[in-house]
N, C-alpha and C positions, 0 to 999 in steps of 0.2 A: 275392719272385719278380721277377726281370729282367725288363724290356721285352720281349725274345723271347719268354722264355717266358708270358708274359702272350698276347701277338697269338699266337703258335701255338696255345694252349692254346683261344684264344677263336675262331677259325679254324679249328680242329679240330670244334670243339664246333656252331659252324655250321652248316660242312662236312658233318657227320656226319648233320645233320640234311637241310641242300635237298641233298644226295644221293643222301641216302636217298630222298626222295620222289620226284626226277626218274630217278634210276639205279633206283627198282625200277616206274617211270611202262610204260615198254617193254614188261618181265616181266610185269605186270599187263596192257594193254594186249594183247599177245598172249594170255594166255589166256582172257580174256574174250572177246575178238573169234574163236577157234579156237573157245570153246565155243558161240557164241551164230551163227555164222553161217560156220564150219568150214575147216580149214586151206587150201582156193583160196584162201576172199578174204583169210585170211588173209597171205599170202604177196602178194596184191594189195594190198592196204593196207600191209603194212610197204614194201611195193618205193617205193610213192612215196611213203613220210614219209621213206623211205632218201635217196632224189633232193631233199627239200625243206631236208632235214638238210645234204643236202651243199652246197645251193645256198646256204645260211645262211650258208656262210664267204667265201664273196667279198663278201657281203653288210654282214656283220661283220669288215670289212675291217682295221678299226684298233682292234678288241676287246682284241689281246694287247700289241698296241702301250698303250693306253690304260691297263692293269692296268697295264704296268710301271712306264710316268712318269708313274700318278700316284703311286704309292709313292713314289718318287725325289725329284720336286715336295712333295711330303708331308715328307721327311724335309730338307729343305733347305728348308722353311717358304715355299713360292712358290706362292702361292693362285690369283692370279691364271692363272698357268702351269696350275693343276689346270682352271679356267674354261674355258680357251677350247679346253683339246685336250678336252675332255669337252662343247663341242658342236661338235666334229669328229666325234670317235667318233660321235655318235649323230644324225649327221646323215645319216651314210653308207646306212645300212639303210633310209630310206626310195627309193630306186634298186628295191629291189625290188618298190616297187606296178607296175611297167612291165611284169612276170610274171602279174600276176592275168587279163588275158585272153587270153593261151596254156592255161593253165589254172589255174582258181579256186580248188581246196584245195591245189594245189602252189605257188603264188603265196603265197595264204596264208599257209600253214605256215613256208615259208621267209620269207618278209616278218618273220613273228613270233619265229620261232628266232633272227633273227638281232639283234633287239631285246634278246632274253634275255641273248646269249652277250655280246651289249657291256656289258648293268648288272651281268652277274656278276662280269666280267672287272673293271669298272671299280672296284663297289662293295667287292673283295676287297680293288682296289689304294689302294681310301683305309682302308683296315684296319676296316671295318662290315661284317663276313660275317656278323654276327648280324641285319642289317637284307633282307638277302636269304633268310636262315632264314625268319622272320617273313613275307614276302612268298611262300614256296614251300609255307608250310602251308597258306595262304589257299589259293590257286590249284589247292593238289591235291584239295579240295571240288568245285571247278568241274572238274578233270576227272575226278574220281569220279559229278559228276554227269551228263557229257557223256553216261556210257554208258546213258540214258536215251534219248536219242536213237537213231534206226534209220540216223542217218548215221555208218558208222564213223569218220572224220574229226573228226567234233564233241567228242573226249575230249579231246585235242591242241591241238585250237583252243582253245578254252575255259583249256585251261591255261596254253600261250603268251601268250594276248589278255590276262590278269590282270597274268601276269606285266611284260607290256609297261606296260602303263597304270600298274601299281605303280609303274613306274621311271621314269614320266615324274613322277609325284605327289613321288618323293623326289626328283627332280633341280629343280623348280619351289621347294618348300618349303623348300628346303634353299638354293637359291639358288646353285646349283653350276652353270650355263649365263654363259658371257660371252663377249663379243666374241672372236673366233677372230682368232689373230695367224699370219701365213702362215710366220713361221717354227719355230712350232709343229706350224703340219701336213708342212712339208716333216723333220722328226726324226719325225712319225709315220709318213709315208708310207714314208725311209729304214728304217726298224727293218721296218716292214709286208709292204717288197715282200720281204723275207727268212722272217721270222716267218707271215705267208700265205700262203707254201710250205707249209710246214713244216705248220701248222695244216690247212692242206686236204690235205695227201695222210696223214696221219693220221685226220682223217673219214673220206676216202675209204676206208681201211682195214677202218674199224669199217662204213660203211654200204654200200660197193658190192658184199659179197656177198649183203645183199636184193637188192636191183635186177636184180645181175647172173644170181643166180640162178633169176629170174623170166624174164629174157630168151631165157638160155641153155638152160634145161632146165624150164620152166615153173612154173606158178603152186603146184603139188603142192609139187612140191621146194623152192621157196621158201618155202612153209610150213614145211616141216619147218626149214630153215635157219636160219627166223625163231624157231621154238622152242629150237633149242640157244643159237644165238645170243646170243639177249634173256637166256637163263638163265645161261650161260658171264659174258657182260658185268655181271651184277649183281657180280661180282667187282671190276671196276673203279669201283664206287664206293671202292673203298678208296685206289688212287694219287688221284682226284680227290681224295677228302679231305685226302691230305697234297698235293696240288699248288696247293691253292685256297690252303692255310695255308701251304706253306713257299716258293710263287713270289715273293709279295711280298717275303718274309723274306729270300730269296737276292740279289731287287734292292736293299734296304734296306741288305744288308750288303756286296752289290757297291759299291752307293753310295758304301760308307764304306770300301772298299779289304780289306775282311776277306775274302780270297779261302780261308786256313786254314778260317776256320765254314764255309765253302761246300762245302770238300771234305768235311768232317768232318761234317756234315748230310746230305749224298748218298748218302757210305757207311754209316749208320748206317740211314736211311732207307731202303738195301735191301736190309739185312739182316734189318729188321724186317718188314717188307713181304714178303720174299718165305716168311718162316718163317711167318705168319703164315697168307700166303693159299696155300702148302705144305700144310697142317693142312687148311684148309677142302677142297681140291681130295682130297685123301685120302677126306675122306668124302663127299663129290657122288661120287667113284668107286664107293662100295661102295654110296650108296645112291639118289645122283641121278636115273640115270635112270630109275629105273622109278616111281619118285614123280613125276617133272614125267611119263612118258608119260600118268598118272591124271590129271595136272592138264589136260592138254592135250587129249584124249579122242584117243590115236593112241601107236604106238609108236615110240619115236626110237630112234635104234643107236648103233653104235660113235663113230659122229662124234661125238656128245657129249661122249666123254674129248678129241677131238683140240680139238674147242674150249676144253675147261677145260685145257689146256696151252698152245694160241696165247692165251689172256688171262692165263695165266699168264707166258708169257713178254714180253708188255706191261709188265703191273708191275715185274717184275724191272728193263728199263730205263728205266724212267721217271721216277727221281729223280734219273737222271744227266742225261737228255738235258732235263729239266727246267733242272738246275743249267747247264745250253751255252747256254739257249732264254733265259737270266734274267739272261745275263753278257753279254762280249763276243764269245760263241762261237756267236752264232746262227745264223752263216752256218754254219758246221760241222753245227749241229742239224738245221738246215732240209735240207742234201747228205741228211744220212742217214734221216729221214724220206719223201726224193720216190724217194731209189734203196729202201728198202724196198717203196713204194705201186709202184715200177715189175714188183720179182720179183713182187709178189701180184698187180697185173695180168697179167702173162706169163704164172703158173701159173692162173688162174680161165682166160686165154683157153683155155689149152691141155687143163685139169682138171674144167671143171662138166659140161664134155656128155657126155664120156663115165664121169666118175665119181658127177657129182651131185652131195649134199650132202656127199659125202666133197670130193671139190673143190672145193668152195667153201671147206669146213674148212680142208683139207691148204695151202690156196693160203694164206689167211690165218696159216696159221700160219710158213708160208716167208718172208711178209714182215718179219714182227714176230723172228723169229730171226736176220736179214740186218739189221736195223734192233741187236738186242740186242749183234751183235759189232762190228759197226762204231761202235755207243756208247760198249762198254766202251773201246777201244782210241782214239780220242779223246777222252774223258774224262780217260783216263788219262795221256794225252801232253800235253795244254794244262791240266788242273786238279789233275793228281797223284789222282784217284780210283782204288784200288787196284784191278784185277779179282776178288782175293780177297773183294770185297765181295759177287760174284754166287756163290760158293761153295754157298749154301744152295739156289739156285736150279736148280743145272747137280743136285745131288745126287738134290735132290727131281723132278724130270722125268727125270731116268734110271730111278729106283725106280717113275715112274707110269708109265712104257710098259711094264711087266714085264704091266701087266694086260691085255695085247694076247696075250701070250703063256700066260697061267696065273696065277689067280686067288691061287693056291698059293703062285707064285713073287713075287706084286704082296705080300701079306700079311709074307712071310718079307721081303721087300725094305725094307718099311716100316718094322720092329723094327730092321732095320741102318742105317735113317736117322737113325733116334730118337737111336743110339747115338752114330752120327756128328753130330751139332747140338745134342749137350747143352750144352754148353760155351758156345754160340751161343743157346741159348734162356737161360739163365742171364744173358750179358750181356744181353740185349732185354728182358727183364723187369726189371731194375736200372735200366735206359736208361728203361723209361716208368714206373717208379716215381719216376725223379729230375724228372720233366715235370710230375707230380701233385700 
């Protein structure tokens, strides 16, 4: 088995796991807290982990910069190079204690997120995603046991705080801290002021319709939001899995001038991706929501398809704008990540009060589709990524809004999908058979 295929395989396998834990941390999180002290504080509690989450990225300022050269540094064997931007990166996040007396769990939290988002980012980039696996099963004890506590806050904390401490433990032991060289930090800071665009108005995406919809139409509705929401997004542990394993891999091989694997990863990537998480949205349609409305103790509506379509259409462009974010294209990634985060603020200003939770849905889903065409079409003009690679994607969300219309017609729709992506499920199954 090849080097690639060795680190994707091991990066997947990682992946799949602190994913899993953190990506279903939320989903859990919400229902526990809805059943045990009921969709207000609900909707109050997700609103500010929303805002603590978002503040984590300025915080975690040189996170994606960090993951990429140390790969790069890694693969051109400069140790030294790996040392000192690695206590850059993680010097940066402590700026956020200056937050804790505005206020104390939103300081916190953000303080902490933003410790996470630099060991993950970093520990990916020297090819150990099996040593943040290991660090995210511990941690999700402590925030399983958080909910012992009567402060809803304490779950979060708890799993952040571990995970922090773990990565100071591997960064000490490990002896990965050295003297910081300023021309170091001025290649992190360049790459950063572009890439911390891009990374914050993508946050912004995922968390400013809690917040927003806490403000706008209150704490009720923001409940409800937080329940599609949290549950639509379990879906996105899937692009993290392949963006944890294949972002390194795309800089490793940018590195090494292989810009062919790069397209040829991208599109492959989402085609399997979107067939994949096509299949699961089909059936959260038929049987979703009225299973999470039982988990939740409240009935959620139509919005819930509209959010497993705006997280659907996430994934779809994500291994492209990955491949722009991991090359020389970042400034291009970064454009179309802030002009999407600006349609999904326009449409929530204009969308949550008078429609609710449908507005807050409808709005996120306008930005992630403004973000999806403007991908495909520079991807395609600087990297050669075919648009036929979204094929599976445009099929499958034509066939799910039929369910808006007739149940009847969503059913008959789906048999003519099947028929139309035989041929495509055929290659994807060959494709992660040759990976195995």
């Amino acid at each position: 088995m090849s080097y690639e295929r060795k680190l994707m395989l091991r990066h997947s396998l990682a992946s799949i796991v602190a994913l899993a834990i953190f990506g279903a941390s939320r989903f859990i999180y919400s229902v526990v807290i809805s059943r045990k002290f009921g969709v207000e504080i609900l909707g109050r509690a997700n609103s500010l982990i929303s805002q603590a989450f978002l503040l984590a990225i300025p915080l975690s300022f040189f996170a994606v910069a960090l993951g990429k050269y140390t790969s790069e540094f890694l693969a051109k064997a400069e140790k030294e190079k790996i040392k000192s931007i690695t206590t850059i990166g993680f010097a940066f996040p402590f700026v956020g204690i200056c937050l804790i007396p505005f206020n104390l769990f939103l300081g916190v939290i953000a303080l902490l997120r933003a410790f996470q988002l630099t060991f993950r980012s970093f520990i990916y980039g020297l090819h150990r995603g099996e040593v943040y696996a290991y660090v995210m099963c511990v941690s999700f004890l402590f925030f399983i046991g958080g909910f012992l506590f009567e402060n809803y806050y304490a779950p979060y904390i708890d799993l952040l705080l571990v995970i922090a401490i773990s990565g100071f433990i591997y960064l000490f032991k490990n002896k990965l801290l050295g003297k910081p060289n300023f021309e170091d930090f001025k290649l992190l800071t360049r790459y950063s002021s572009f890439a911390f665009l891009g990374t914050l108005s993508g946050v912004f995406l995922v968390q400013a319709p809690y917040f927003l919809s806490e403000k706008f139409a209150g704490s009720i509705v923001a409940g409800v939001v937080s329940a599609s929401l949290s549950s639509a997004f379990l879906l996105t542990y899937l692009p993290q899995v392949f963006q944890s394993a294949i972002m390194p891999l795309y800089s490793y091989k940018y590195g090494k001038s292989e810009m062919n694997y790069v397209k040829w990863l991208a599109e492959e990537s989402t085609k399997m991706l979107s067939l994949f998480v096509a299949f699961i949205v089909f059936i959260l349609i038929v049987v979703g929501r009225e299973l999470l409305s039982v988990l939740f103790g409240f009935t959620l509506g139509n919005e819930f398809y509209l959010a497993l379509m705006a997280v659907e259409t996430y994934i779809a462009y994500n291994p492209s704008i990955v491949a722009l974010n991991s090359t020389q294209y970042v400034r291009e990634g970064t454009f179309v990540a802030i002009f999407g985060a600006i349609i999904s603020l326009v449409s929530w200003l204009t969308l949550i009060k008078p429609f609710e939770e449908y507005g807050a849905v409808l709005g996120l889903l306008l930005g992630y589709l403004t973000i999806l065409l403007m991908t495909a079409w520079i991807s395609y003009k600087n990297i050669g990524i075919s648009p036929r690679s979204y094929l599976p994607f445009v099929l499958a969300v034509s066939v799910q809004g039929l369910i808006f219309i007739s149940k009847i017609l969503f059913f008959i729709g789906f048999l003519a999908y099947l028929l139309g992506v035989k041929e495509e499920i055929k290659r994807a199954l060959e494709l992660f058979r040759a990976y195995i």
